[in-house]
N, C-alpha and C positions, 0 to 999 in steps of 0.2 A: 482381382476383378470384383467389380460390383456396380448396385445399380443397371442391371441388367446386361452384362457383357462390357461397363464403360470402366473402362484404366484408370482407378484412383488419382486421383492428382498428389502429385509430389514433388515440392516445392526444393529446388535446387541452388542453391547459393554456393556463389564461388568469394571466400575473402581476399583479399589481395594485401595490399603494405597495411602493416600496422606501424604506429608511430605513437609516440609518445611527445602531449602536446604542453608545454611549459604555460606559465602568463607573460604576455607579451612584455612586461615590466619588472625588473625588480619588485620581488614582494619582499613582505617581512618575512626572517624564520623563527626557529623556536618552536617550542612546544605550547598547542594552541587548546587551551578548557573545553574541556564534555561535559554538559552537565547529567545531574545522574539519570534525566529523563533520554539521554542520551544513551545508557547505559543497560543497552536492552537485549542482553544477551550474557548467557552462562559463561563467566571468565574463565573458567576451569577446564570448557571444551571449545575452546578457538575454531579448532580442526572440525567441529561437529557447527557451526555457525553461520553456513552461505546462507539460509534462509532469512540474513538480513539484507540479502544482494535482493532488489525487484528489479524487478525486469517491465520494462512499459515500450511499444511499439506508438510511433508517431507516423502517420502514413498521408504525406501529399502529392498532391498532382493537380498543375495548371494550365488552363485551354493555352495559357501565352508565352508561359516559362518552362523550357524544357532542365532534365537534370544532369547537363553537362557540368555546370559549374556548383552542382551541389556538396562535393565535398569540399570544396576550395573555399566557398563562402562560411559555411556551417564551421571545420577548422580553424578560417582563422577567426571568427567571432567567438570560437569556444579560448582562443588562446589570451582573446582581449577581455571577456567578461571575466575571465581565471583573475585578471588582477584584481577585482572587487573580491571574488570569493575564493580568494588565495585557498583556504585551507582545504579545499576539491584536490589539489595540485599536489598535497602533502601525502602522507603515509599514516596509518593507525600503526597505534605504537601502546606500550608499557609503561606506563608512569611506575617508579621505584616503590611508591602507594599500592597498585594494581590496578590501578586506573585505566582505559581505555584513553590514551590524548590523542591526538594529531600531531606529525610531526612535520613541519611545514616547511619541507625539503626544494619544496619548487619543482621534484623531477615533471610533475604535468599528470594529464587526467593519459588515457589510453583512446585512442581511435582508431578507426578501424574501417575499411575501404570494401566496400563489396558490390557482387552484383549477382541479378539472380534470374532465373530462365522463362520469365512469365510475365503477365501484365501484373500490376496492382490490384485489380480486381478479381483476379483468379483465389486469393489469398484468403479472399472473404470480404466479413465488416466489421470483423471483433467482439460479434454478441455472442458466439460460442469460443467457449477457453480450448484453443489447441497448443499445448504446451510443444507439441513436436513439430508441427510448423511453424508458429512464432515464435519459437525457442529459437529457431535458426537465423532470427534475424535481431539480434542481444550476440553482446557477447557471451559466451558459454564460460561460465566458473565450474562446471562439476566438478574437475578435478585439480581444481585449487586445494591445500589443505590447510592452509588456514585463510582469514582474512585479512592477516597480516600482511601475506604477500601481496596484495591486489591492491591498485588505485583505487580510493573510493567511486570513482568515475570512470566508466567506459562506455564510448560512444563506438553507434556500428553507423553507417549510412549505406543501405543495401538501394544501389539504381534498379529499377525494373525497369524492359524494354517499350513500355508504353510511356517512357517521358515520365512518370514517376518516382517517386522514391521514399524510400520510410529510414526515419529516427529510429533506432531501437537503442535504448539506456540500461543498462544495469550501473544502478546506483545503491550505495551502499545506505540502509536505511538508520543508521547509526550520526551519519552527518544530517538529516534533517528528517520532517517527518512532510504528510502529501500536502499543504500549504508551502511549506517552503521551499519544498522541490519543485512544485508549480510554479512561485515564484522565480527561484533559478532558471529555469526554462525559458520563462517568459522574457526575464533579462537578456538571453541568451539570443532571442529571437531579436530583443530590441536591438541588441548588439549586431547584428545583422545585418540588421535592416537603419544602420547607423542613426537610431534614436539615442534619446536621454532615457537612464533607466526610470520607470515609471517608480518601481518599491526601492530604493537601494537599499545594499543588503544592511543588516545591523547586526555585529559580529560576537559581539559582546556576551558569551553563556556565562559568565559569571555571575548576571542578575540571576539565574536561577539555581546560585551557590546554594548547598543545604544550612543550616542554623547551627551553629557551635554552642552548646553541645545540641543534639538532633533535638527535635519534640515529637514525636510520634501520640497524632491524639487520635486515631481510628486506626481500627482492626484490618482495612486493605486486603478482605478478603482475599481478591483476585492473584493474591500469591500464595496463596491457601491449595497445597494439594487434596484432590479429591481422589478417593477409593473407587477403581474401577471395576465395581461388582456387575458387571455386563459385559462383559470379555470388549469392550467397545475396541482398544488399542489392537490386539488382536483383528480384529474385525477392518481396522483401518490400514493393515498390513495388507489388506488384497491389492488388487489393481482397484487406481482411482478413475472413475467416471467424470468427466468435466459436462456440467449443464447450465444454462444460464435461461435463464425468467422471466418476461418484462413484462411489469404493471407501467400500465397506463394511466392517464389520471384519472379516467373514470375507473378504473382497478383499485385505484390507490385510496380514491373518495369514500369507494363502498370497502376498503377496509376499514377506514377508519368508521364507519357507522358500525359495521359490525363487531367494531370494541367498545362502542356508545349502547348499542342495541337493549342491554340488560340495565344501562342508568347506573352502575355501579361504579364508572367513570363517567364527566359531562363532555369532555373534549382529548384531543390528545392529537402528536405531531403524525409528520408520514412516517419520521423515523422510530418514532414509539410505538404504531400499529404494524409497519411491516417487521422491522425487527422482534417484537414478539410472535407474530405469526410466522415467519421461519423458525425461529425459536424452538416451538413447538413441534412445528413437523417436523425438525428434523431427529428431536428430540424421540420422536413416533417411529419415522423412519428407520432410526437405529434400534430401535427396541429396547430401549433400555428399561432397567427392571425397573419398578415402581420407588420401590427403595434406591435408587440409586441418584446421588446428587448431580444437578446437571449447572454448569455456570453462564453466563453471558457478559461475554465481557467485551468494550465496545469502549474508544477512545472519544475522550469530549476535550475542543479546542479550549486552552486556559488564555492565550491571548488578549482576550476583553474582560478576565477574571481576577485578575489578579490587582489588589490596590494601586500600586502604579500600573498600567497600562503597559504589558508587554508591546515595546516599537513593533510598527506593522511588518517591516522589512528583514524581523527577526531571523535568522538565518541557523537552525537549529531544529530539536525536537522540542514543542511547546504543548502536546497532548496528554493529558493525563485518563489514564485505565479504570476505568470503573467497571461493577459487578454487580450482579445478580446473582444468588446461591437460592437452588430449592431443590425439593427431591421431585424427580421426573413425572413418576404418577401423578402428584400434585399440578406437573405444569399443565400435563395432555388432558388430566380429568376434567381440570375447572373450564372455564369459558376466556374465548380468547382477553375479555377483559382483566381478569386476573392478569395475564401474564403480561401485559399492557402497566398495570399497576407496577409490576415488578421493576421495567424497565424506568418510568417515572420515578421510582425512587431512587434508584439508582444516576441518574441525571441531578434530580436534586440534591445527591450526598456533594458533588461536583461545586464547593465551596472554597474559599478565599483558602479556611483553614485545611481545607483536606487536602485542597493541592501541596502548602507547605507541607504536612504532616506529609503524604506521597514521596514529596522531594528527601524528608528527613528520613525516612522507612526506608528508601534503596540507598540510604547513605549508609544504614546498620547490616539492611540485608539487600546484597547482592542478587544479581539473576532476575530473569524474566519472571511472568507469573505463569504457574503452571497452566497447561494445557488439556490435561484430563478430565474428560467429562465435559470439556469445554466450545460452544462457540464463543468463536470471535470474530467480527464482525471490522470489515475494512471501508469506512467512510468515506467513498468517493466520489459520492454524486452529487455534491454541493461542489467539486473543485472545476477552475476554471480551464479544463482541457483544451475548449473550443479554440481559445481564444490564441494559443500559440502559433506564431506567425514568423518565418525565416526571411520572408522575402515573397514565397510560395500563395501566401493567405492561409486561413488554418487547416488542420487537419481536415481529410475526408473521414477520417476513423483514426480512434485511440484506446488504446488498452491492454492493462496486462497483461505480460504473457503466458500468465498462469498462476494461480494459488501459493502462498508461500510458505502456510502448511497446510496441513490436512485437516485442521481446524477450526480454518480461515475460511469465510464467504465475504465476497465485495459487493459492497452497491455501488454502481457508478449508474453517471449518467447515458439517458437515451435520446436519442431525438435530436433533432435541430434548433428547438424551444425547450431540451429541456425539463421535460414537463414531466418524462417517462424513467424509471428506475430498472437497471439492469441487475439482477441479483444471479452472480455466479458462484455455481456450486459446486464440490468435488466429493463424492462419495461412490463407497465399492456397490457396484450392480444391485443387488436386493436392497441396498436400499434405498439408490437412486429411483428405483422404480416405484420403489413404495413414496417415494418423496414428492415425483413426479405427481402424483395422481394426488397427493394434499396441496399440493400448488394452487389444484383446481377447486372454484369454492363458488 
């Protein structure tokens, strides 16, 4: 009980059939190219890996369209867009290499029928992360062990009894990265609603094959372990705190002035002032020792980077990791402008050559970048959420269903225009609280 004597709310879901959904066509089989930006995860601990499963809730409801026919329509559009992007349909598999490929079996993505005891609205609006309520409406991998077994694709469509119903996706983040999962979606939706695909997909990862023999011409920090001299790991073993944040654009205005304020920079983006300004705090928040190195690592789109112009309709992971390295003292001491500086350079290392040299570096060395000492930072609030449409119109509300590590903060978007950033954040108690209160400025 809480809230004065009032009964938590606890959200009930009941699954029903699951089925396994083919492409409506003959596709191609075979083993289908990862390339190595695709390659984003420890081959060595498979069994230790679902955090490349994310999990995102998509939630409608129409004054005119009730959701009788929601999973019947949703189904079969998901079976008919699977022929464009066959390789959803297939399995991860073992290249004789050790390669991560797709093996493009045609068994189908996974779906999943449910229904749950409450309106829509009970649920919330997805600006605070409750992994144990909208966990429940995702399909749940916990005790998968590895992600070999799983389709990279599993859709849930949970009815609520006020004529609503919500999307929830766990999609495996290994087939594409948040552009091109938006884009699938969105086909998904056109496929539905019996359009032409506005992006079609473009299948092709070989354009982002590495260079024989590799060139490796920059250091790539961000796979650089860092020494945890602040018990920080420890620290992150507690129970996690889910919060989330929203600057507004007058919020977001007067951060960027007060990274302007000292003249030591003349301008800078919204993503260069907030992300260093969490940065910081959270940097603060954890206390970490003065000597102790802190990173920021934060993915930049290569699609308009690269000499030939990676196709819009790319169907893949096209982001490439970059990094910030300093020792913590240094970041919390200086003025928010410094740490603003940091992040700019890090943007502009974001080069023609860096990205090949990136592609060449996880051709020699495997595995993610470590995580120690680390934010990292999930780029969501340029992606077009809004806009995903079944038949329904778009979402009322969308959003992860929670953090994918403990390292991870997302910005998404707020608002109806847009205009407003959601920054959700997962830390143990002390220093949530400590964090909370550098929010405020």
């Amino acid at each position: 009980m809480e809230n004065g004597g009032e009964p938590k709310f606890e959200l009930v879901v009941e699954q029903g059939e699951k089925t396994l959904v083919p492409p409506a066509e003959e596709t191609e089989k075979g083993l289908y190219f990862l390339s190595n930006f695709d390659q984003i995860l420890n081959l060595e601990n498979l069994e230790e890996s679902l955090a490349v499963f994310v999990g995102t809730i998509y939630c409608f409801k129409s004054e005119d369209k009730g959701n009788e026919r929601a999973n019947e329509i949703i189904k079969d559009a998901l079976s008919k867009v699977l022929v464009r992007y066959y390789p959803l349909a297939g399995r991860l598999t073992m290249s004789p290499e050790g390669r991560l490929m797709v093996d493009c079996t045609g068994e189908g993505a996974l779906f999943v029928e449910a229904e749950a005891n409450c309106r829509i609205e009970d649920i919330g609006d997805g600006t605070k992360p409750d992994p144990v309520t909208l966990g429940k409406l995702v399909y749940d991998v916990s005790n998968v062990k590895s992600i070999l077994e799983v389709p990279p694709l599993m859709a849930q469509v949970t009815k609520f009894k006020c004529g609503g119903f919500v999307l929830g996706l766990c999609m495996n983040h290994i087939m594409f990265d948040g552009i091109g999962a938006i884009q699938f979606v969105n086909s998904w939706g056109e496929t539905a609603r019996r359009l032409p695909l506005t992006v079609p997909p473009f299948l092709d990862r070989t354009i982002l094959k590495a260079r024989n023999p590799p060139e490796i011409q920059f250091p790539h920090r961000g796979y650089a372990e860092i020494e945890d001299k602040s018990g920080i790991l420890n620290l992150l073993k507690q129970e996690i705190l889910y919060r989330s944040f929203c600057f507004d654009a007058e919020k977001l205005e007067n951060l960027k002035l007060k990274a302007t304020e000292d003249g030591t920079i003349t301008s800078c983006t919204t993503f260069e002032a907030l992300s260093a300004f969490v940065w910081r705090a959270r940097s603060r928040a954890l206390n970490m020792r003065p000597d102790q190195e802190t990173k920021l690592l934060f993915p930049v789109d290569s699609r308009s980077r690269f000499h030939q112009k990676i196709p819009p309709g790319y169907f893949g992971n096209a982001v490439v990791m970059t990094s910030s390295v300093c020792a913590a003292g240094e970041l919390v001491d200086n003025p928010l402008s410094f740490a603003v500086g940091l992040v700019k350079e890090a943007v502009k290392l974001v080069t023609y050559d860096y990205m090949r040299s990136a592609i060449d570096y996880t051709e020699v060395n495997r595995g993610r970048p470590s995580l120690t000492g680390t934010l990292m930072i999930g780029v969501w609030f340029r992606l077009s959420l809004h806009a995903i449409d079944f038949g329904w119109g778009g979402p009322i509300f969308s959003c992860p269903t929670t953090l994918p590590e403990k390292e991870v903060i997302m910005f998404l978007p707020h608002g109806r225009e847009r205009k407003s950033i959601n920054v959700l954040v997962g830390l143990p108690a002390p220093a949530m609280e400590s964090f909370q209160e550098l929010m405020q400025f």
